[in-house]
N, C-alpha and C positions, 0 to 999 in steps of 0.2 A: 504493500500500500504506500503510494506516494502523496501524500497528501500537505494543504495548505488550509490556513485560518481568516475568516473573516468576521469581525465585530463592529457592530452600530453602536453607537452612544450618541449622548448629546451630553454636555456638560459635567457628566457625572463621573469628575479625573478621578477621586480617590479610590471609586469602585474600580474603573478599568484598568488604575495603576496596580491594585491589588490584583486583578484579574489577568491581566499578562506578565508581571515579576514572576508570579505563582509561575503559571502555566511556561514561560521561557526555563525559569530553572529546572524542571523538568524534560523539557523539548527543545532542545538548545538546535536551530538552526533552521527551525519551522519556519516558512514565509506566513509571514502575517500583514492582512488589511483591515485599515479600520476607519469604516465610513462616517464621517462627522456629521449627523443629523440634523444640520440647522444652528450647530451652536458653537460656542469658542473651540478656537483651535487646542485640538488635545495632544499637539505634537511636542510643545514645552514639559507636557507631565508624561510622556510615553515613550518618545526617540530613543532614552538610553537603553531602551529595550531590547532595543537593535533588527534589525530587520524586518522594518516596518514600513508601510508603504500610507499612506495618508490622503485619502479624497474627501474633500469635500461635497456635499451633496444639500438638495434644501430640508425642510423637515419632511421626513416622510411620515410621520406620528399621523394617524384619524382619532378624533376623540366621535365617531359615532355610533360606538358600541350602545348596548343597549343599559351597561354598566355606570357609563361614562369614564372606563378609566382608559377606554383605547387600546391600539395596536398598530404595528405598521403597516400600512396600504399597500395597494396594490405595486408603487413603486419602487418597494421594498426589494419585489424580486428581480427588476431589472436591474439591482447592481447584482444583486445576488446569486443573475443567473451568470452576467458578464464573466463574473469573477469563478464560477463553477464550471466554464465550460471552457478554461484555460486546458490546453491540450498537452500542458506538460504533468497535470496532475487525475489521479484517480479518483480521487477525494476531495472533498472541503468539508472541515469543521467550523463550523457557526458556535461561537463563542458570545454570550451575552455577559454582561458585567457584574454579573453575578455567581460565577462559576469556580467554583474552589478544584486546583489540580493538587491532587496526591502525589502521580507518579508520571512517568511517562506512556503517553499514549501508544499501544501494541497489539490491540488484538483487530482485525480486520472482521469491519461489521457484517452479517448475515443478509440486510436488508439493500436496497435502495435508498431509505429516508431509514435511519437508523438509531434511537435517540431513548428519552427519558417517555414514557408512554403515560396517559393518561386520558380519564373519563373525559367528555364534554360533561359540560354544564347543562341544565335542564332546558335553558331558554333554545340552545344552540340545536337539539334534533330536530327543528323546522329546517333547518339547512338540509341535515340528510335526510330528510324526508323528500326535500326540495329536490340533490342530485341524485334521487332513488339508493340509497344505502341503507338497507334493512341492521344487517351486523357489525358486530364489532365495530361498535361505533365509540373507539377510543383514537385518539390520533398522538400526534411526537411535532418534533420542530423547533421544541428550546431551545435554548443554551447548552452545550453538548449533546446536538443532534450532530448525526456524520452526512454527506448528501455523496453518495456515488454519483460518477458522473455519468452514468445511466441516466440517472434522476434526469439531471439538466439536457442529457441530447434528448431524448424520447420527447418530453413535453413540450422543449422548444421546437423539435418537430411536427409536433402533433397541435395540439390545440389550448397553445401557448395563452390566448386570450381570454381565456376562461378565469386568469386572475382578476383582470378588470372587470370580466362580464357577474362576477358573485361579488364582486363590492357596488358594483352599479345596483344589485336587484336586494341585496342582502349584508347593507354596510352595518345593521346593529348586528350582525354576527362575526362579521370580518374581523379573526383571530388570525393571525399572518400562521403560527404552530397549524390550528387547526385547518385553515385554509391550503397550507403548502401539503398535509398529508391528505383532502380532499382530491386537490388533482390529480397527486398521487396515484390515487386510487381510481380514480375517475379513466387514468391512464394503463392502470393493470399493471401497476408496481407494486412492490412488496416494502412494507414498512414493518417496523417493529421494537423491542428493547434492546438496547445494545449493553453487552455484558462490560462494557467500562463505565457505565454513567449510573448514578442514582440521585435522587430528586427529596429535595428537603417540600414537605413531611413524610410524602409517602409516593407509588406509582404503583404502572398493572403491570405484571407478567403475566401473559397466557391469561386474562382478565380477573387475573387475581391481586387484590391490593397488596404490596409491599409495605415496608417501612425502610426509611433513608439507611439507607447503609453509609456512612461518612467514611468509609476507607475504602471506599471505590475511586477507580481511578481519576473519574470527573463527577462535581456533584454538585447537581444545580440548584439553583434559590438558596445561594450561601452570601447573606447579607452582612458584608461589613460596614 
């Protein structure tokens, strides 16, 4: 597995300072990108990190959830696809600013979309009702999810549009996690848990709840 990193923030240095120190000391020589949300330059608190590549982008944040706490929109995955469908790597891990690293990343995921798994929310089975998905109606896509680059050829070949066409018709449900494993699926990929990640408080295996295991290799919703 050859793989590269990519994380959004906006403003928020201390978390992604924490978040890539961790994660470099471990993976020393990963390329890493990190897209600037709309906000200050987070190249002053991250540079020494080293191998890092820095774009700027406007805010991609929708606060039209039905929550009102938001997610990133549809433009979310035009860097994300850019950047996934680099033809020197197999992989991209998406990194959120909240991702606590153990050790170094090794085991080569199972899946497509490969990552921390979890229920939707009660409001959200109108969507799969919407794209006809009766089961397993759990999806991945946080902060330590892996994306083969499967993932990225297949739906940019196929029916790449379908990100804007489910925030146009379905913006109070528009979860970028939930969203990216819809198409997913939509497109006859395989998505699932990935044996390096676990998720602060808990997640599904095989749709059975876990509890965070904090000595796994990446473990997400690790709030400093």
């Amino acid at each position: 597995m050859n793989y590269h990193v990519i994380m959004f923030m906006c403003n928020d240095f201390k978390r992604a300072q924490f978040t890539l120190e961790n994660f470099r000391k471990h993976n020393p020589g990963i390329p890493i990108r990190v897209v600037n949300s709309g906000g200050d330059s987070p190249e002053p608190y991250l540079k020494h990190v080293g191998d890092i590549e820095f774009i700027d982008a406007p805010n991609l944040w929708h606060k039209k959830t039905a929550c009102g706490t938001g997610s990133f929109g549809p433009q979310y995955f035009d860097y994300l696809f850019e950047y996934g469908l680099d033809p020197n790597y197999t992989h991209t891990l998406f990194l959120e600013t909240d991702v606590l690293t153990n050790r170094a990343v090794s085991y080569v995921p199972r899946y497509d979309l490969s990552g921390p798994v979890n229920f939707c929310g009660p409001a959200e089975h109108a969507l799969y009702d919407a794209v006809g998905i009766d089961k397993y109606r759990v999806h991945t896509g946080c902060g330590g999810t892996m994306f083969s680059k499967r993932y990225f050829t297949t739906i940019k070949a196929g029916n790449y549009a379908l990100y804007q066409k489910l925030f146009d018709s379905y913006p109070q449900h528009y979860f970028m996690d939930l969203i990216g494993t819809l198409v997913a699926r939509l497109h006859g990929l395989t998505f699932g848990h990935w044996s390096e990640v676990s998720n602060i408080p808990q997640h599904v295996i095989d749709q059975e709840v876990k509890k965070v295991n904090m000595n796994a290799t990446l473990v997400h919703n690790y709030k400093v």
